[in-house]
N, C-alpha and C positions, 0 to 999 in steps of 0.2 A: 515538476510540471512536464509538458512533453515538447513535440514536435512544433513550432512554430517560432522559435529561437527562446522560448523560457522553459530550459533543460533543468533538473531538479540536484544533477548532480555538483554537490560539490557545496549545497543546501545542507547548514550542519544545523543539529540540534538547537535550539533556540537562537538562531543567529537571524542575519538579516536577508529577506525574499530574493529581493534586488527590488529593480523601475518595474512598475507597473504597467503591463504593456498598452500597444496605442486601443485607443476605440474601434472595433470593426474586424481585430487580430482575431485568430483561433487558437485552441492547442487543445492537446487531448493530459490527462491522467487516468490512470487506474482504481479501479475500487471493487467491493465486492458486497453479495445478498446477504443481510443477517436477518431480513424479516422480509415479509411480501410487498411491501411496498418502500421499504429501507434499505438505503446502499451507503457503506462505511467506506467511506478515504480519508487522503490527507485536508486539512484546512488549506495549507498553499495551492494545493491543488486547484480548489474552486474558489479561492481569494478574486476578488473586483469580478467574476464574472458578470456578464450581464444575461447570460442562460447559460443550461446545461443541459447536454442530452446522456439519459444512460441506455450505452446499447449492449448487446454480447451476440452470440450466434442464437437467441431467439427469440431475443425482444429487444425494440430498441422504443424509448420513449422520456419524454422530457421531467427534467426532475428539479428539484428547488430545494434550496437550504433549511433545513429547520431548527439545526443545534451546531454549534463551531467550538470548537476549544483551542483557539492561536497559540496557549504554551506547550500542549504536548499535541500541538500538527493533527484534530482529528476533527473532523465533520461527517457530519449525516443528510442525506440528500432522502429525501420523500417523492416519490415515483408515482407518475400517473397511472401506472399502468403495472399490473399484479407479479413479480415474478413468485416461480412454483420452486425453486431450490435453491436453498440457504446454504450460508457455510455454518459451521461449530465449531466452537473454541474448546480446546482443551481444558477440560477440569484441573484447578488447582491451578496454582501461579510458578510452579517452580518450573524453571526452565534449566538445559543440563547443558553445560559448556561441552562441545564440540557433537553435540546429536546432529543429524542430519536434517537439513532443509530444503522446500522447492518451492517457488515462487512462480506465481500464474499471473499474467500481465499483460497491459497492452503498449511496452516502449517503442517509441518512434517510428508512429503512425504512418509517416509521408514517406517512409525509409522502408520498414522491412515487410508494409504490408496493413491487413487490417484483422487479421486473426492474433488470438492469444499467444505470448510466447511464454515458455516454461525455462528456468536456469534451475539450478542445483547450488547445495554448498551446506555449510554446517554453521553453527554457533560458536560464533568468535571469541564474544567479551559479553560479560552478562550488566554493562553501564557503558557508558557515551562519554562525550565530552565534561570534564570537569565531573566527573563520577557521578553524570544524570543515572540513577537508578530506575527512570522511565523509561530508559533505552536501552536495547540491544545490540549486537553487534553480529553479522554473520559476513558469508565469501562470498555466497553465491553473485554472479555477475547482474550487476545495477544498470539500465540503463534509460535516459530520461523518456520517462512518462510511463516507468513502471509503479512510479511513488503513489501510493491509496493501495498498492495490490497486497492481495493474505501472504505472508509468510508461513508455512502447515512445516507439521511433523511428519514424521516418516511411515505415521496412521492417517495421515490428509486431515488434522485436524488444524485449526488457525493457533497459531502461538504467536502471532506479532502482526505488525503492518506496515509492510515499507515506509522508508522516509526519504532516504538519499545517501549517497555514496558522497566518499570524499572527495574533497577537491585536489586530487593529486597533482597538479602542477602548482599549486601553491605549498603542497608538502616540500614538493622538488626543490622549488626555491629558495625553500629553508634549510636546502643541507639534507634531506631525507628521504626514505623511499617508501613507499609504499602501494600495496597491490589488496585488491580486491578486499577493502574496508567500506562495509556500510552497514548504514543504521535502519531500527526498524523501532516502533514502537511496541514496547511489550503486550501481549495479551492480556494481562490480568489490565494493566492502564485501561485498554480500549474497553476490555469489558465494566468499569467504574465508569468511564464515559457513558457509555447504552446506559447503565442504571441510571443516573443523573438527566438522562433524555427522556427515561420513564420506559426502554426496551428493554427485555429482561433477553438477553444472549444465548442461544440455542450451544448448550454442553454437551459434550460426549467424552466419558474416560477413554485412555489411551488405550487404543487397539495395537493389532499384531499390525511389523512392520508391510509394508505393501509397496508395490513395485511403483517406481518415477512416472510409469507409463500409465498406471491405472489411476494414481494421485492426479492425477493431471486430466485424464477424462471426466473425472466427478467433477472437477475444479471449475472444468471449461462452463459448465450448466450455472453456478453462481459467481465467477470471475466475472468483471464488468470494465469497458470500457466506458470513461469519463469525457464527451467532449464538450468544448466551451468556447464562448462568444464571447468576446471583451465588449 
């Protein structure tokens, strides 16, 4: 989740949310366009809302739940209002241990601002906790309320969808260390979710590699910011 004290990090694969925050609270998450009136995030994301608004730098406009899937973290939020640019998932399911990634998002809102922010990193682990095969694993830096945002390949295309970084002071506790571990949920998953919603996912084969800078420009037109009212 984001800014308003329910940070996403440390939010592991199937485990538990936390308290429910109070009535009247806000926070934002991140999500993104896969159809004109459809924006994919996480479920904890928009868990107990009692609204939501999706905005980015060209539309902002009030959106509503229509499909949730609590065990692999994915919802679909239905938009009042038309957006004109989709993201595309990568054809095919297989994803390559250490390819390169870049993450378009809106973490903590009340902190660094109210524009997109972009991190980098690669393909860590191709499973999660207790060898979730739903999950992915990459470095690029996590932070709360970039969870719902596209995970793209090094052609901007979607291959996963944030979930949460670890909780590293509870690794520390245990005797361990750890840096820049987080999860995402795999592409092909989210794309069996849309199916099951009845949205068929806008595909594109792997294109030539392109630069952080211009990934990031397409990005910004269907990256979305998620905010919500408890």
């Amino acid at each position: 989740r984001a800014s308003g004290g329910y940070g996403d990090q440390g939010y592991p694969p199937g485990g538990s949310r936390g308290p429910r925050p109070p009535a009247g609270s806000t926070a934002s998450g991140s999500g993104f366009v896969i159809a004109p009136n459809h924006v994919l995030t996480n479920h904890h994301v928009i868990e107990d809302a009692a609204s939501i608004k999706v905005t980015n730098e060209r539309r902002s406009t009030p959106g509503r739940v229509v499909f949730s899937d609590p065990q692999n973290d994915l919802a679909l939020v239905e938009t009042d209002a038309r957006f004109d640019q989709f993201a595309s998932f990568r054809e095919g399911i297989e994803l390559h241990l250490g390819e390169d990634v870049v993450l378009v998002g809106f973490p903590l809102q009340n902190v660094l601002g109210q524009g997109p922010q972009v991190t980098a990193g690669n393909v860590s682990g191709l499973c999660g906790f207790s060898n979730n095969a739903a999950i992915m694993q990459y470095t690029a830096p996590t932070a709360s309320g970039a969870s719902g945002g596209p995970i793209l390949d090094s052609s901007g295309l979607v291959i996963g969808v944030v979930r949460a970084g670890l909780a590293h002071d509870q690794i520390r506790n245990s005797g361990s260390i750890s840096e820049n571990i987080n999860f995402g949920v795999k592409g092909s998953v989210a794309r069996a979710f849309l199916d099951a919603a009845g949205l068929a996912a806008q595909t594109a084969p792997g294109g030539p590699v392109r630069s952080r800078a211009d990934i990031a420009r397409e990005a910004r037109g269907f990256a979305t910011c998620i905010k919500l009212t408890f």
